[in-house]
C-alpha positions, 0 to 999 in steps of 0.5 A, spaced: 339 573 406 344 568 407 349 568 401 347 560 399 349 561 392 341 561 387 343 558 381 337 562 377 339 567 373 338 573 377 335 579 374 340 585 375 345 585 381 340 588 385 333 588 388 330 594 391 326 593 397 323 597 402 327 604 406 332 605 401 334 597 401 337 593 396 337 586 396 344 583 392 343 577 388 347 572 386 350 577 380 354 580 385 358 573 387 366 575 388 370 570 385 374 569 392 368 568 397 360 565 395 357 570 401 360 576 398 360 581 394 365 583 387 367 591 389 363 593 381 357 593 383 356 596 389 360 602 386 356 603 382 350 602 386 353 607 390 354 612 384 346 610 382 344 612 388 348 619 389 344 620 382 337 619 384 338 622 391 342 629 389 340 630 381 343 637 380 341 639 373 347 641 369 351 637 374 356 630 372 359 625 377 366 627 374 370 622 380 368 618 384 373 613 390 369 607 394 373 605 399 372 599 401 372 598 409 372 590 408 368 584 405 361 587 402 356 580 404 352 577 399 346 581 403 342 587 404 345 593 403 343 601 404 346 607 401 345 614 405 348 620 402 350 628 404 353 634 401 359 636 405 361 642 400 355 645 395 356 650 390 355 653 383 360 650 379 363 644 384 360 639 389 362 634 393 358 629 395 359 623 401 356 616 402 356 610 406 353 603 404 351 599 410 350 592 411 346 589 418 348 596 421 356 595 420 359 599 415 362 597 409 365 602 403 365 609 404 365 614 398 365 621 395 363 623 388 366 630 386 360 633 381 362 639 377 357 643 372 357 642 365 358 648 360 354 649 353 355 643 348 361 646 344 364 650 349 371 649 348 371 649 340 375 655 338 381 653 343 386 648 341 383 642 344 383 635 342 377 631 343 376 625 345 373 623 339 380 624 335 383 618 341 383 612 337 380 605 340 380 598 336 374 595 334 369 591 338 371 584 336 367 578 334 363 574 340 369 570 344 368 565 348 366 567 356 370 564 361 368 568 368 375 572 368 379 565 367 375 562 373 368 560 371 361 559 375 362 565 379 356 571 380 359 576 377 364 573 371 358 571 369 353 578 369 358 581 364 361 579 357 367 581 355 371 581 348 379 581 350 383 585 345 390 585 348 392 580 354 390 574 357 386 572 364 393 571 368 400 572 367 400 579 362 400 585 366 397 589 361 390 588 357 385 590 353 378 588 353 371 590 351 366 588 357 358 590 357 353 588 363 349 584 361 343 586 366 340 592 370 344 595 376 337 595 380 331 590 378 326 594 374 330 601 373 335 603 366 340 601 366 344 609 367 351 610 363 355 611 369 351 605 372 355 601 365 361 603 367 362 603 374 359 595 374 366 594 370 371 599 372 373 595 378 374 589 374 381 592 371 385 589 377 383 582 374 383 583 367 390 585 367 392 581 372 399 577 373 396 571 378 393 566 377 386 567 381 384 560 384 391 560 388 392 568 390 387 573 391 389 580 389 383 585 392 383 592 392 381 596 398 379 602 394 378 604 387 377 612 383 374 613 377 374 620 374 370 622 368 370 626 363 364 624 360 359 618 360 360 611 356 355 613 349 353 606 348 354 599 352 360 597 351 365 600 356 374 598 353 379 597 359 386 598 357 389 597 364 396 594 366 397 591 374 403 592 377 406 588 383 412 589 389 415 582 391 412 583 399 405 583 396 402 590 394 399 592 387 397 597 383 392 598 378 392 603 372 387 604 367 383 608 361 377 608 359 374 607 353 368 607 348 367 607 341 368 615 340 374 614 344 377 615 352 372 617 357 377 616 364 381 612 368 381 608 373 386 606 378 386 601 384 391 599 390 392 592 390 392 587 397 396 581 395 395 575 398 395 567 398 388 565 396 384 562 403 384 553 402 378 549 401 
């Protein structure tokens, strides 16, 4: 596959194909580059596949870091795993996502065992559900992240409480897949919410996106728990030095209350001429 932009509505971000390979659809676009991809859905590509390679019973990806070793092509891509510690209550997994032969994100997820459901009642302990999140707004017109008809601005929606797509350094917005991570499989909670996790260094951001790029190199997730339903609310704020590094900060969200953070360094760049 080439990256030449398909104008169909893609049916997920990505279609399965034969020994463990995924094809990325045009659902994947960044918003700076047609032939590459936005680093949302191969985190969570990444994420779906340490599930379905190592389903520990009892055990919950509680973080994951995906560095990404440079431009992800719009293009097939493998993901291979591997335990480099086991245990009874902690495990660390590591991945590898290629493309053409070539390395192009490395990964490892922390997974931690789960106790009974009421644990924790009796301790002092305040629960999540007692974190108070705003309401999901009406429907909102849909804008591409300030930027439209690019792959991936259109594959979500989002329904922005605080902020504005530029200029703001801090902002609030609900924001959903609105397609399967893989063609023909459930879309997973952690699959929800590492689609659009990556996106809290652009709906916070403080530049305009057709004149800079602000691209993270790597991004971690840590979880608590997982999304209950399909909306996931980022609550991030960017933060930039004046010779071109950032960084991202941000909590997670959903409608019971928080569920985790995200952080992303920041590249800061003069966006490439037509």
């Amino acid at each position: 596959m080439s990256g030449a932009r398909d104008d169909k509505a893609p049916e997920a971000y990505y279609l399965p194909g034969p020994d463990g390979t995924f094809t990325a659809t045009i659902a994947t676009e960044s918003p700076w580059d047609t032939r590459a991809q936005h680093g949302g859905p191969p985190c969570a590509l990444i994420g779906h596949v340490i599930r379905e390679n190592h389903p520990e019973p009892g055990f919950r990806i509680a973080r994951l870091t995906v560095e990404f070793l440079g431009t992800i092509p719009r293009s097939d891509v493998q993901v291979t795993t591997e335990v480099v510690r086991d245990g009874r209550r902690i495990r660390l997994i590591e991945a590898t996502m290629t493309s053409g032969g070539k390395k192009v994100a490395l990964a490892r997820a922390w997974q931690i065992a789960t106790g009974p459901d009421g644990l924790l009642e009796g301790a002092e302990f305040k629960g999540a559900k007692e974190v108070e999140v705003p309401a999901l707004p009406d429907p909102q017109p849909q804008g591409g992240f300030g930027r439209p008809g690019w792959g991936y601005g259109e594959s979500v929606e989002g329904r922005r409480i605080r902020g504005a797509y530029r200029g703001t350094g801090y902002a609030q917005v609900w924001m959903r897949p609105l397609i399967p991570l893989v063609a023909g499989e459930k879309m997973h909670p952690l699959d929800r919410v590492l689609v659009v996790a990556d996106s809290a260094n652009g709906v916070s951001a403080r530049l305009e996106m057709s004149e800079w790029l602000y691209v993270p190199p790597a991004v971690t997730v840590t979880l608590h728990r997982y999304p209950e339903d399909e909306w996931v609310l980022i609550s991030a704020r960017s933060d930039l030095a004046s010779d071109g590094v950032g960084s991202t900060t941000g909590t997670l969200s959903d409608s019971s209350g928080s569920i985790g953070s995200v952080t992303q360094p920041l590249l800061i760049a003069p966006a490439p001429r037509a």
